[in-house]
C-alpha positions as CSV (number, residue, x, y, z in Angstrom):
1,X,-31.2,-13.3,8.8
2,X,-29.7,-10.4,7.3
3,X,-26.2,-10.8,8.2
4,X,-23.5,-12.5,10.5
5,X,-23.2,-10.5,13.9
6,X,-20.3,-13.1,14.6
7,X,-18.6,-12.0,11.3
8,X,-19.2,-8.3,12.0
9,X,-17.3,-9.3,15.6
10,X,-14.7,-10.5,13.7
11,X,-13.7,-7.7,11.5
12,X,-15.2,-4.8,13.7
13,X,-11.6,-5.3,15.3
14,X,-9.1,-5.2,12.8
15,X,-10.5,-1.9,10.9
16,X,-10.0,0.3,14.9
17,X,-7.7,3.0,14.6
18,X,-7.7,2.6,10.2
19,X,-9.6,5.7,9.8
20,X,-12.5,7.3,10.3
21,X,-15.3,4.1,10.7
22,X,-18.6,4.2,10.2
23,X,-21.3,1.0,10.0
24,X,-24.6,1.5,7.5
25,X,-27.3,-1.3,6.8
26,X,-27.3,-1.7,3.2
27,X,-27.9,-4.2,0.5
28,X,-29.3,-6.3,2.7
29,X,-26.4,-6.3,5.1
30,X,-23.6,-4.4,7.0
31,X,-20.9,-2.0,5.5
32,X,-18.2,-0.8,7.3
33,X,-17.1,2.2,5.8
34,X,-13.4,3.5,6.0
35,X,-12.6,7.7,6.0
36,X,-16.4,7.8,3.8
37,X,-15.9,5.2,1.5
38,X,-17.3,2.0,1.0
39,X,-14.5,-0.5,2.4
40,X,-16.5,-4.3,3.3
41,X,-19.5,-5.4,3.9
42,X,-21.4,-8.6,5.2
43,X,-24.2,-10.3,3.2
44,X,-26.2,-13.0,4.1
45,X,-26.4,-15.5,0.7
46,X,-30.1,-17.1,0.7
47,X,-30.0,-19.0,-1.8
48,X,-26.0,-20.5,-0.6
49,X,-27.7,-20.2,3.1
50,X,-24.0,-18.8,3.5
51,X,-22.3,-15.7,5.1
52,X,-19.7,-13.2,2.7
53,X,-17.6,-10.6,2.9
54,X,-18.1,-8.0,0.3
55,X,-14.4,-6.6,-0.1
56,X,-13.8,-3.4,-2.4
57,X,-10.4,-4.0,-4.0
58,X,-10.1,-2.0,-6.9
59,X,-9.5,-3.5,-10.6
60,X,-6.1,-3.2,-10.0
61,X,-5.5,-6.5,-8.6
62,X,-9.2,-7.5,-9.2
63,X,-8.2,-10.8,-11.4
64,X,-5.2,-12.2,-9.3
65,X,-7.6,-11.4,-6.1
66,X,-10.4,-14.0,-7.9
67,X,-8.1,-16.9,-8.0
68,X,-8.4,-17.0,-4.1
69,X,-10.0,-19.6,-2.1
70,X,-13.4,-18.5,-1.8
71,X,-13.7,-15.4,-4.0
72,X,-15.8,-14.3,-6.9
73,X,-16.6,-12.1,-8.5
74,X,-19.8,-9.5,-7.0
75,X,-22.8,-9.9,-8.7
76,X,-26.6,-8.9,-8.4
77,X,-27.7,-7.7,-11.0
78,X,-26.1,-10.9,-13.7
79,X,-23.3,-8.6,-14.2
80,X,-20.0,-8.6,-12.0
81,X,-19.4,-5.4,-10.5
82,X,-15.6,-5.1,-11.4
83,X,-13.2,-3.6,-8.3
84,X,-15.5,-5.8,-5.2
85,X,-15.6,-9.6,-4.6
86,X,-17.4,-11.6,-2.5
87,X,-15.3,-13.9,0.2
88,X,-17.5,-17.1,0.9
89,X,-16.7,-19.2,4.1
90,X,-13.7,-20.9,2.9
91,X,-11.9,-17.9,2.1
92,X,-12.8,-16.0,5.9
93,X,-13.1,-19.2,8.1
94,X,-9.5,-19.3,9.6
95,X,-8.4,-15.9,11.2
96,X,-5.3,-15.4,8.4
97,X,-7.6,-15.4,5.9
98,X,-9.9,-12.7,7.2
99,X,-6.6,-10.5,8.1
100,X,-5.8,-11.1,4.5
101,X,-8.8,-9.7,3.0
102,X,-9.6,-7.1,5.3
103,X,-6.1,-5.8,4.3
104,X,-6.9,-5.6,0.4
105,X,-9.9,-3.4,1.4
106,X,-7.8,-1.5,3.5
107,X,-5.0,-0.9,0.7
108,X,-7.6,-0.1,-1.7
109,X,-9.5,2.6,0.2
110,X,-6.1,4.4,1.2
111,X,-5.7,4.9,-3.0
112,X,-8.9,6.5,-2.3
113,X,-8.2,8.7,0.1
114,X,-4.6,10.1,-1.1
């Protein structure tokens, strides 16, 4: 299983009418991308057996945004890619905390597109 179609439902939604949207299989998963930038994605964790949001949220806010329930810090490679977290279960589960993060992404990729 790549990815959660469920979760894509979920957050397919609340980026209508943001921007120009467009959905690429990458990385093992889904990216939404907002006005042609990278904005969230939607991994499937093997070795967790878990589903996460990939948000992008900038460094700006990057350390306040990993004291959240459920995030931490990107990593594939052993070293955190600084300005995207990953959102596990906990942090996405209830419907608040999905508007929550898809929001940071949001914020974020309207910086980029000023």
């Amino acid at each position: 299983m790549a990815y959660s179609e469920y979760l894509a439902d979920r957050v397919r939604p609340r980026l209508k009418g943001k921007g120009e949207l467009e959905e690429k299989k990458m990385m093992g998963g889904l990216i939404f991308m907002v006005n042609g930038k990278m904005c969230l994605g939607i991994m499937f964790d093997k070795k967790s057996e878990e589903d996460k949001l990939m948000v992008r949220v900038g460094k700006l806010n990057y350390e306040v945004l990993l004291t959240k329930t459920g995030s931490k810090p990107m990593d594939f490679t052993g070293k955190p890619l600084r300005g995207f977290l990953f959102v596990g279960p906990d942090g996405i589960d209830a419907e608040d905390d999905l508007d929550f993060w898809v929001e940071k992404a949001l914020e974020f990729n309207r910086l980029l597109n000023q």
